[in-house]
VOPAGU-2260 file (C-alpha; in pm, 1 decimal, decimal comma):
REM VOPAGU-2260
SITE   aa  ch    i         X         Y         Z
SITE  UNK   A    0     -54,4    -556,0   -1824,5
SITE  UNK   A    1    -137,4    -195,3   -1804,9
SITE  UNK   A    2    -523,3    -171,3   -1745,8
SITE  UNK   A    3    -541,3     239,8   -1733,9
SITE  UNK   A    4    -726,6     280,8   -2083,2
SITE  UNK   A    5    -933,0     -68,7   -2086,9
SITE  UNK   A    6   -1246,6    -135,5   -1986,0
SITE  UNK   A    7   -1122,3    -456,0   -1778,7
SITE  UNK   A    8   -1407,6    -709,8   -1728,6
SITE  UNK   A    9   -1391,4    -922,9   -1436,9
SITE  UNK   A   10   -1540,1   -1237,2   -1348,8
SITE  UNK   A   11   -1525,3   -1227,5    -954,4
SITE  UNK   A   12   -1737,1    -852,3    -965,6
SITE  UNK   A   13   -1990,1    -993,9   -1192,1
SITE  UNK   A   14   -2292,0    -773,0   -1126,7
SITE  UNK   A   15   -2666,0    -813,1   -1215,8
SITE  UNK   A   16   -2904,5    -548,9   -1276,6
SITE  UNK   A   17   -3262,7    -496,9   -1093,1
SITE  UNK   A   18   -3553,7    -372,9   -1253,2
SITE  UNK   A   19   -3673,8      -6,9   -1165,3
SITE  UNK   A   20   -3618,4     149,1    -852,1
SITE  UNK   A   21   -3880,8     400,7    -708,8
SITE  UNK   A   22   -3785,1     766,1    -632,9
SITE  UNK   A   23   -3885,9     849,9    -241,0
SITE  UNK   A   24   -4070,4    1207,3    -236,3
SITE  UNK   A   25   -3789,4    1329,6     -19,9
SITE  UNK   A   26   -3549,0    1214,5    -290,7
SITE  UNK   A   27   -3744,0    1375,8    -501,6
SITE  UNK   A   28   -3776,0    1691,9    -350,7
SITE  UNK   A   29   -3364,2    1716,5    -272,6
SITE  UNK   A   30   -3305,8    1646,4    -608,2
SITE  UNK   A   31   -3511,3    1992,9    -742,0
SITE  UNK   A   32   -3223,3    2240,1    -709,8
SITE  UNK   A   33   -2994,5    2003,9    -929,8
SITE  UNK   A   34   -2958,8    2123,9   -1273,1
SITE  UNK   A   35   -3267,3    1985,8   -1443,7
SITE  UNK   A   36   -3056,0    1772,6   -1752,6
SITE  UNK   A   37   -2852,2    1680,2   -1437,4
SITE  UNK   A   38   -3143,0    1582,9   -1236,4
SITE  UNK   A   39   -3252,3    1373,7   -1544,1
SITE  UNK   A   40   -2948,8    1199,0   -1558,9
SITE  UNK   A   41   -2921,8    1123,8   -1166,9
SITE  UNK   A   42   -3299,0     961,4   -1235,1
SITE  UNK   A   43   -3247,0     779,4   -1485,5
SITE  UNK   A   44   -2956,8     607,1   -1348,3
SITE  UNK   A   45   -3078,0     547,7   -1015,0
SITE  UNK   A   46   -3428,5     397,7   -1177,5
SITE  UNK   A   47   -3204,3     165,5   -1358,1
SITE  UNK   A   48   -2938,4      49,9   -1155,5
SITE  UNK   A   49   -2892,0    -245,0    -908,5
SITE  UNK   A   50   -2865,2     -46,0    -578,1
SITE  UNK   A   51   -2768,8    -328,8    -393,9
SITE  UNK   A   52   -2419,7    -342,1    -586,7
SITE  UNK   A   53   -2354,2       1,8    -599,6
SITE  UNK   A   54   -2117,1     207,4    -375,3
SITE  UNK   A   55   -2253,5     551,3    -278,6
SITE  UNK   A   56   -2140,1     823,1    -540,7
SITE  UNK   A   57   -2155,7    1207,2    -500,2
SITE  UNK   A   58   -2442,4    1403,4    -718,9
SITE  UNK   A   59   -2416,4    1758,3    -484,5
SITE  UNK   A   60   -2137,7    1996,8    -664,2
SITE  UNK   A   61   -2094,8    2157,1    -338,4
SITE  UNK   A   62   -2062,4    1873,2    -122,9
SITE  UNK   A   63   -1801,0    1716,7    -374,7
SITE  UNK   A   64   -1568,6    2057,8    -335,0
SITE  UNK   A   65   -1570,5    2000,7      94,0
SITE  UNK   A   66   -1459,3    1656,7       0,8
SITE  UNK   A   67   -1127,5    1734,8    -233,9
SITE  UNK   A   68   -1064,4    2078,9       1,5
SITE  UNK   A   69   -1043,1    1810,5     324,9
SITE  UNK   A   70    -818,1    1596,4     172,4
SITE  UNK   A   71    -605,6    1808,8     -64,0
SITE  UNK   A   72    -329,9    1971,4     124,4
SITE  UNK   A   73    -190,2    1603,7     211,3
SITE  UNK   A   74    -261,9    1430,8     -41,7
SITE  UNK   A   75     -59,7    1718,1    -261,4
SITE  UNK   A   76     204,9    1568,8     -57,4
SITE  UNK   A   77     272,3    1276,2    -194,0
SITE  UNK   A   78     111,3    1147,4    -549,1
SITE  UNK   A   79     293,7     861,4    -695,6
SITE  UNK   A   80     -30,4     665,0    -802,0
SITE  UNK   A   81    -350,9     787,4    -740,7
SITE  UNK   A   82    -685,2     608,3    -767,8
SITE  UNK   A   83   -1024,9     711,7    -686,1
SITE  UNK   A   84   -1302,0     426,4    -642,5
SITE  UNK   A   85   -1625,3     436,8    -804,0
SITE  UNK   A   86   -1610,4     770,4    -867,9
SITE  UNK   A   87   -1959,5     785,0   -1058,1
SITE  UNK   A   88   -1979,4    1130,3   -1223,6
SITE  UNK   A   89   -1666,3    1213,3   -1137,2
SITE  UNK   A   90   -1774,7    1508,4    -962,1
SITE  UNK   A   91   -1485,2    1465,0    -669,3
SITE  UNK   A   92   -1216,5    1358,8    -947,0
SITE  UNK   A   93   -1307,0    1700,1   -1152,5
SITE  UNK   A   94   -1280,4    1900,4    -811,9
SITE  UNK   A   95    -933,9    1691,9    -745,3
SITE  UNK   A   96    -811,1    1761,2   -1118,1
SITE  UNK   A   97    -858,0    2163,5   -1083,6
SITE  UNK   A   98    -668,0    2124,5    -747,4
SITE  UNK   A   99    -367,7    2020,2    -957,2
SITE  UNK   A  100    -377,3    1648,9    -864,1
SITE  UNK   A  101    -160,7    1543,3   -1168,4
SITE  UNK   A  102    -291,8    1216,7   -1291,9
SITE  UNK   A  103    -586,0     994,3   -1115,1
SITE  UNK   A  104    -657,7     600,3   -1211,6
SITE  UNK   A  105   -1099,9     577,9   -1212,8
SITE  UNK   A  106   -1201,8     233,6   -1163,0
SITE  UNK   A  107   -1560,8     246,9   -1191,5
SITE  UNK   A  108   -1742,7     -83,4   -1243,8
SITE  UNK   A  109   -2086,6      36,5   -1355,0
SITE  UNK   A  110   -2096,6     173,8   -1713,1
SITE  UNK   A  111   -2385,2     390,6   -1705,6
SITE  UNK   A  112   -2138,3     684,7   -1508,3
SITE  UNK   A  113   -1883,7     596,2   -1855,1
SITE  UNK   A  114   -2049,5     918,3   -2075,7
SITE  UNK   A  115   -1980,0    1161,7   -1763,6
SITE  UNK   A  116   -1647,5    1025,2   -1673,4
SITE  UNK   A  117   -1544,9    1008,1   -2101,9
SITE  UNK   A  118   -1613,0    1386,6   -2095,8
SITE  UNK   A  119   -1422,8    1486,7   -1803,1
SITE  UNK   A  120   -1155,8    1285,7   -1976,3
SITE  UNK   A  121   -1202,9    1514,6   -2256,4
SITE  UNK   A  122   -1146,2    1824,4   -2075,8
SITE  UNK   A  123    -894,2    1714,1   -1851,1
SITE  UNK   A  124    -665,9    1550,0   -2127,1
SITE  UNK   A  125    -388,8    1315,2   -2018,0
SITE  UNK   A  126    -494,9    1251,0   -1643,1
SITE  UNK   A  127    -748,5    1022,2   -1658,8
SITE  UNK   A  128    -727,6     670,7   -1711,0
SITE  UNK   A  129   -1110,0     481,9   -1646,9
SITE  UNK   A  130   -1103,4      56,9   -1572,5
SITE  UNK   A  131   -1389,1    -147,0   -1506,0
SITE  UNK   A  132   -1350,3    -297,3   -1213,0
SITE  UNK   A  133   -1485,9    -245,0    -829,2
SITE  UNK   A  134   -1172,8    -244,5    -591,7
SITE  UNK   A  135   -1403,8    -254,7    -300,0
SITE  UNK   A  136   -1496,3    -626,1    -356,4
SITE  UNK   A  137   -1151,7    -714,1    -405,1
SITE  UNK   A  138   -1171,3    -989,4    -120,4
SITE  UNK   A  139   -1339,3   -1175,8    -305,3
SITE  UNK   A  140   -1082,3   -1164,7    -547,3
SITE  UNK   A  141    -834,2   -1357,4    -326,7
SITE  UNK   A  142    -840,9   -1659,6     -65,7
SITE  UNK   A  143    -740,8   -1549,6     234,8
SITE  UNK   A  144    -675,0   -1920,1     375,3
SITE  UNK   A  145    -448,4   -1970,7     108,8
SITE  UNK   A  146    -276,4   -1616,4     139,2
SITE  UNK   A  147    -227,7   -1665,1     507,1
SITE  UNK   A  148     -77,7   -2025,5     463,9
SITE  UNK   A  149     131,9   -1884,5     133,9
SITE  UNK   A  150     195,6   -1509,8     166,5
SITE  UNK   A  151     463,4   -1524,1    -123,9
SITE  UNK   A  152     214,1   -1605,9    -394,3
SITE  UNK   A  153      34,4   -1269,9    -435,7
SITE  UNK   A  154    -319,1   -1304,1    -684,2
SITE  UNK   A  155    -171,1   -1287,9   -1045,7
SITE  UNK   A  156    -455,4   -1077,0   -1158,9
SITE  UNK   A  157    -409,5    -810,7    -875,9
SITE  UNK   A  158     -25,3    -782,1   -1013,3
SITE  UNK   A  159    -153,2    -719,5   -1336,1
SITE  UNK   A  160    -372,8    -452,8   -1218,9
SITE  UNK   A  161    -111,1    -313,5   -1020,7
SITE  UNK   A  162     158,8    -340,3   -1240,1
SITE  UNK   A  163     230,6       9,5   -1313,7
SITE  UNK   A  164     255,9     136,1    -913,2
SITE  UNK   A  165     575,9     160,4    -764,6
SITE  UNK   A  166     741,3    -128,6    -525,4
SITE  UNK   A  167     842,4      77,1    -214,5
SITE  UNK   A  168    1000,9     -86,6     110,3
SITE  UNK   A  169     741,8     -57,4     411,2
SITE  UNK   A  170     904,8     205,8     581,8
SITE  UNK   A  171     901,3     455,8     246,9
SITE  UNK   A  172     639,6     718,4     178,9
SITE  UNK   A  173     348,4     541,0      45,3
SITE  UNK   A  174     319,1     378,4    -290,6
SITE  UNK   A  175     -44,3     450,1    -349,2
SITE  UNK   A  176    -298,5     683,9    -242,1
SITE  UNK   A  177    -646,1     564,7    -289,8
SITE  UNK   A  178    -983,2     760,6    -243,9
SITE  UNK   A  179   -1330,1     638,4    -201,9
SITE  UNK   A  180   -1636,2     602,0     -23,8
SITE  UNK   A  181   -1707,4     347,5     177,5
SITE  UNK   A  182   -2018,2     159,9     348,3
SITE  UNK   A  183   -1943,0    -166,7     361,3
SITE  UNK   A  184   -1711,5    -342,6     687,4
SITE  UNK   A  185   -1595,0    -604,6     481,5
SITE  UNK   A  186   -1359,1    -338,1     334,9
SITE  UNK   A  187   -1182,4    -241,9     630,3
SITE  UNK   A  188   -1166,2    -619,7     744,6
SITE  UNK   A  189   -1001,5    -634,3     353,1
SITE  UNK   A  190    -738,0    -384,9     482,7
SITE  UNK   A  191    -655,3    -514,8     773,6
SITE  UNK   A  192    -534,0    -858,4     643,2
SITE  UNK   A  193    -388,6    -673,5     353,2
SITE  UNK   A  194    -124,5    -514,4     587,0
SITE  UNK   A  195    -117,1    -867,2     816,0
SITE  UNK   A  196      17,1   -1052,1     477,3
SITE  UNK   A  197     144,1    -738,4     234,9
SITE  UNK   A  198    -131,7    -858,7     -14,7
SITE  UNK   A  199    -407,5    -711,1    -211,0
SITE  UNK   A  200    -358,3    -283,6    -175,2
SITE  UNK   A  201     -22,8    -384,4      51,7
SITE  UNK   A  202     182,1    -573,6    -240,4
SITE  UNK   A  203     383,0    -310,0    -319,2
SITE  UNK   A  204     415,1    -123,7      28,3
SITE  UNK   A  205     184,8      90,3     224,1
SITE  UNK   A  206     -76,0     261,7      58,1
SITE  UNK   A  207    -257,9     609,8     211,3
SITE  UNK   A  208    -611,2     591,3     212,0
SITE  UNK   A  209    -888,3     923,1     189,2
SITE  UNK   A  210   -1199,7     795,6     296,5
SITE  UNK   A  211   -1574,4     899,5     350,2
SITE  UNK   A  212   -1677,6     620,2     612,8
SITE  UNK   A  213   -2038,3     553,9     684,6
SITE  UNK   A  214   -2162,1     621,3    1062,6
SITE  UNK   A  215   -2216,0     292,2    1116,4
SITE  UNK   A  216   -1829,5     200,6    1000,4
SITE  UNK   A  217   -1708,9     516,9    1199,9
SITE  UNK   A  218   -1863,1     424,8    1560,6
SITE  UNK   A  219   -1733,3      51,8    1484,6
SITE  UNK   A  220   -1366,9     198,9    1476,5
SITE  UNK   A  221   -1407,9     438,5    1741,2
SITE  UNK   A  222   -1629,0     249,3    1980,5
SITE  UNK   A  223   -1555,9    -169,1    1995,5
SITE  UNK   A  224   -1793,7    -384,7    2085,3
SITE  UNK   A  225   -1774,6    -732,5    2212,2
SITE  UNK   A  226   -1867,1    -880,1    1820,2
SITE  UNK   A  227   -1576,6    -644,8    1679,4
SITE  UNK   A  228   -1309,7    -604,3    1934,5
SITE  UNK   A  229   -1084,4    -798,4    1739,2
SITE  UNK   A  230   -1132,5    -607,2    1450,1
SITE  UNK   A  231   -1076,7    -301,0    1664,3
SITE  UNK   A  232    -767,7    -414,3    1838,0
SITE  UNK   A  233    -617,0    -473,7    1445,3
SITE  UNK   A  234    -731,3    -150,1    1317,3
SITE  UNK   A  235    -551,7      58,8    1610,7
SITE  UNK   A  236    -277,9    -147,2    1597,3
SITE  UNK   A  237    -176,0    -163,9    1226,8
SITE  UNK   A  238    -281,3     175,9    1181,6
SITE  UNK   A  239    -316,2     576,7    1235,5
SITE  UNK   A  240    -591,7     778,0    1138,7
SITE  UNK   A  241    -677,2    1152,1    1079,6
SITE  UNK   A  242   -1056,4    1306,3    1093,2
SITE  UNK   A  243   -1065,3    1569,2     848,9
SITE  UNK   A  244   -1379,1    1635,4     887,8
SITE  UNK   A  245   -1759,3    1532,6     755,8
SITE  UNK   A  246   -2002,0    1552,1     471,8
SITE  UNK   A  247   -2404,0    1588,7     387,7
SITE  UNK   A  248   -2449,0    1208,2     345,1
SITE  UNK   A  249   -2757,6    1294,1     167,0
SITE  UNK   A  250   -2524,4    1415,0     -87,7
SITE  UNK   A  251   -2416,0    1055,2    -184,7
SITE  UNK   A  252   -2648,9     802,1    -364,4
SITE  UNK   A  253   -2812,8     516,4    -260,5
SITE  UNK   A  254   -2885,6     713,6      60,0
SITE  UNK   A  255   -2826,4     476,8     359,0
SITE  UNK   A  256   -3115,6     329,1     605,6
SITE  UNK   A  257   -3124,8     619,2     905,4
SITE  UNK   A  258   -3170,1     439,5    1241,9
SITE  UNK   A  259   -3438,2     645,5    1455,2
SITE  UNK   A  260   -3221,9     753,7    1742,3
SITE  UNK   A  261   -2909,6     969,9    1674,9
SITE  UNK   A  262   -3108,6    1115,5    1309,4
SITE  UNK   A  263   -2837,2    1420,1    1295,7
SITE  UNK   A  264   -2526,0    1135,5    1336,6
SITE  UNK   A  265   -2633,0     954,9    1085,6
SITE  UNK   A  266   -2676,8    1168,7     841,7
SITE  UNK   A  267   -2284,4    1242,8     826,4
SITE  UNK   A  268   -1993,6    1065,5     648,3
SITE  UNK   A  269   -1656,6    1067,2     801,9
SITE  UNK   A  270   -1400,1    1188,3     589,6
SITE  UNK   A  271   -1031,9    1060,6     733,4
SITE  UNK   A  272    -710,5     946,4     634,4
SITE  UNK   A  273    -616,4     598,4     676,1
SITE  UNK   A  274    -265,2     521,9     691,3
SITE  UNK   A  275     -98,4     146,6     773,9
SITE  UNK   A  276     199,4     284,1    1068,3
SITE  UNK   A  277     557,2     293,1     927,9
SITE  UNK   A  278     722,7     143,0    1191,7
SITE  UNK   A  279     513,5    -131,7    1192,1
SITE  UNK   A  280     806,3    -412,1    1081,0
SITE  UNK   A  281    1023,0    -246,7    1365,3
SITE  UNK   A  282     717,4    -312,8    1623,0
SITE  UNK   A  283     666,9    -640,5    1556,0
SITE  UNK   A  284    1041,7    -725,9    1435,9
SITE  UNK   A  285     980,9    -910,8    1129,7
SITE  UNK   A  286     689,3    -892,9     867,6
SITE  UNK   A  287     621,8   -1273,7    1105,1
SITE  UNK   A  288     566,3   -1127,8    1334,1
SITE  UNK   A  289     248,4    -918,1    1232,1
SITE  UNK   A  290      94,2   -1195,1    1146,8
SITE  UNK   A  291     147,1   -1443,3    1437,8
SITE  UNK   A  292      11,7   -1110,3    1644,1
SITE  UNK   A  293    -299,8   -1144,0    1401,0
SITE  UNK   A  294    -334,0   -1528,7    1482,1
SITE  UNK   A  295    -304,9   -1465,1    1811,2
SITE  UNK   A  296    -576,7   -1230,3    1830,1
SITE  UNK   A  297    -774,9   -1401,3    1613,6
SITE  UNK   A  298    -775,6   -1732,8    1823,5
SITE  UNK   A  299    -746,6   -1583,2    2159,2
SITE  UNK   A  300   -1066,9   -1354,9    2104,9
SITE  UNK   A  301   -1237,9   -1669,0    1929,1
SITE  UNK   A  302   -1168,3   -1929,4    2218,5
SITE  UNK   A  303   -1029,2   -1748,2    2544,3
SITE  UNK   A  304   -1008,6   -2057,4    2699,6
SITE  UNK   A  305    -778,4   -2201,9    2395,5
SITE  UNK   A  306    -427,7   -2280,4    2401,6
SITE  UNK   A  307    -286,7   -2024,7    2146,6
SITE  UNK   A  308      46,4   -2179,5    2126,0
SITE  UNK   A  309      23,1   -2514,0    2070,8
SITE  UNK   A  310    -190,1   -2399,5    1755,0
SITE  UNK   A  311      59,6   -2178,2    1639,3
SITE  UNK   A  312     275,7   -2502,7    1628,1
C-alpha cells in the first residue's frame, strides 16, 4: 500500500486536542519580526493545538536555512527515500527542495500545518508526498516483547508504510534517510532496538538519520549516567555519529522548559547525523549475535549480581 498521497489515519497516534494555550510575553515579543500574516498563523496554531503531542517545528526562515546547509552536502550523497518528520510549515523541506533534494516523503500528523505544506506542494510539483502519521511514536506501534521473542514477524502496518523503500543488505549504503527533530528519549531507545532486531526504521536495512536533538537528549548520549548507561553503552556501540553543528532552539515551537544553570546550553539544538555502523553483522558475527549482546547488557546492568547465562538458556 503506497501511503505517499493519503492522509493515513492511525489508531495507535490517536491525538486529542487542548483548549487554548496562552502566548508568554517573551513569545510574544520574538514573534514581532515574523511576517505579520505569518505571525497570525504561528498564533493561531499554537493557541489551538495540544502542545503536549506536538514535536517542535521550525517558524524562523533563517534558522530553517542553517538547518538544510548542515546537513546538505551528505545527505546529497545518497537519496534513495527521503522523509522528513513533522515538518510543520515545511519551512526546512522548502529550504531542502531548492537545495535540489529530489523527492521528500512529509509525514505530519497534525492537520492544521496541511494548508502550508499543500502550497509548497504546489510550487514544488512532483516532490512532495504528505501522510498523516507521527513516526516518532512509532513504538507504540509495535510490541517489543513480542519482536524480541519473534524478530521474523515485522508489524504489517509498518510494511505497508514502508512498502515503497528499497530492501538493502546491512552492509549497503543506506535505504532511508530520515530528518527530524527530536525531544523525546523514547525515540532514541526506539532506534536502538530497531537495529538490535532489524524492525521498525531497520526492516529494510540501515537507515541515516539528520537530527536536531534537544540538550537534554544530547548530554544523555555524550555524558552516561548511572540511570542510562545501558542506553549509552547501545548507542556507542550500534552506532556513529557526526555533530554538524547547532541551532537557535528558540526557533522551534513549543519552546522547551530551560533549567536555571547552563541558560546559554540549553538554548541550543544539536544538529548530527546518526548512522547504525556497517560492519555491525561482522562485529558481532551474526544478526544473533547483536541481540544476545543487547540481552546481555540489558540483564547484566539490571541485576549485576545475576547469572546472565543461565537466562539466556
Amino acid at each position: 500500500m503506497h501511503l505517499s498521497e493519503s492522509i493515513h489515519s492511525n489508531k495507535h497516534l490517536d491525538v486529542k486536542k487542548s483548549n487554548k494555550n496562552k502566548i508568554s510575553p517573551a513569545l510574544s515579543k520574538y514573534l514581532e519580526n515574523i511576517d505579520p500574516t505569518f505571525r497570525e498563523r504561528i498564533i493561531e496554531d499554537y493557541t489551538s493545538l495540544n502542545l503536549k503531542n506536538v514535536n517542535p517545528y521550525l517558524i524562523i526562515d533563517e534558522i530553517s536555512n542553517e538547518f538544510a546547509t548542515l546537513i546538505k552536502d551528505d545527505l546529497l550523497k545518497n537519496m534513495s527515500h527521503v522523509i522528513e518528520l513533522n515538518p510543520g510549515y515545511g519551512l526546512l523541506t522548502r529550504k531542502l527542495l531548492e537545495a535540489n533534494v529530489p523527492f521528500i516523503h512529509l509525514y505530519e500528523y497534525h492537520t492544521e500545518f496541511y494548508p502550508e505544506l499543500q502550497r509548497l506542494k504546489e510550487i514544488f510539483p512532483n516532490r512532495l508526498s504528505i501522510s498523516k502519521a507521527d513516526l516518532q511514536n512509532m513504538s507504540k506501534m509495535l510490541n517489543l516483547k513480542v519482536a524480541s521473542q519473534v524478530p521474523t514477524k515485522p508489524n504489517k502496518y509498518l510494511c505497508e508504510l514502508f512498502a515503497n523503500v528499497p530492501k538493502r543488505n546491512w552492509e549497503e549504503e543506506s535505504c532511508m534517510q530520515i530528518i527530524g527533530t527530536v525531544i523525546n528519549f523514547t525515540f532514541i531507545r526506539h532506534l536502538i532496538m530497531s537495529v538490535v532486531f532489524q524492525t521498525g526504521f531497520m526492516m529494510h536495512g540501515r537507515t541515516i538519520f539528520y537530527l536536531a536533538l534537544s540538550p537534554i537528549i544530547w548530554n544523555k548520549l555524550m555524558h552516561h549516567s548511572k540511570k542510562s548507561f545501558k542506553t549509552y553503552i547501545m548507542f556507542r556501540t550500534l552506532f556513529n555519529h557526526t555533530l554538524f553543528g547547532t541551532l537557535d532552539g528558540k526557533g522551534f515551537l513549543p519552546w522547551q522548559k530551560i533549567k536555571k544553570s547552563n541558560i546559554t546550553d540549553n538554548q541550543l539544538f544539536y544538529v548530527i547525523k546518526l548512522e547504525p555502523k556497517p560492519n555491525l553483522l561482522l562485529l558481532f558475527g551474526e544478526k544473533e549475535g547483536v541481540i544476545y549482546f543487547w540481552y546481555f547488557i540489558r540483564h547484566y546492568f539490571y541485576r549485576p549480581t545475576l547469572r546472565v547465562i543461565p537466562s539466556l538458556e
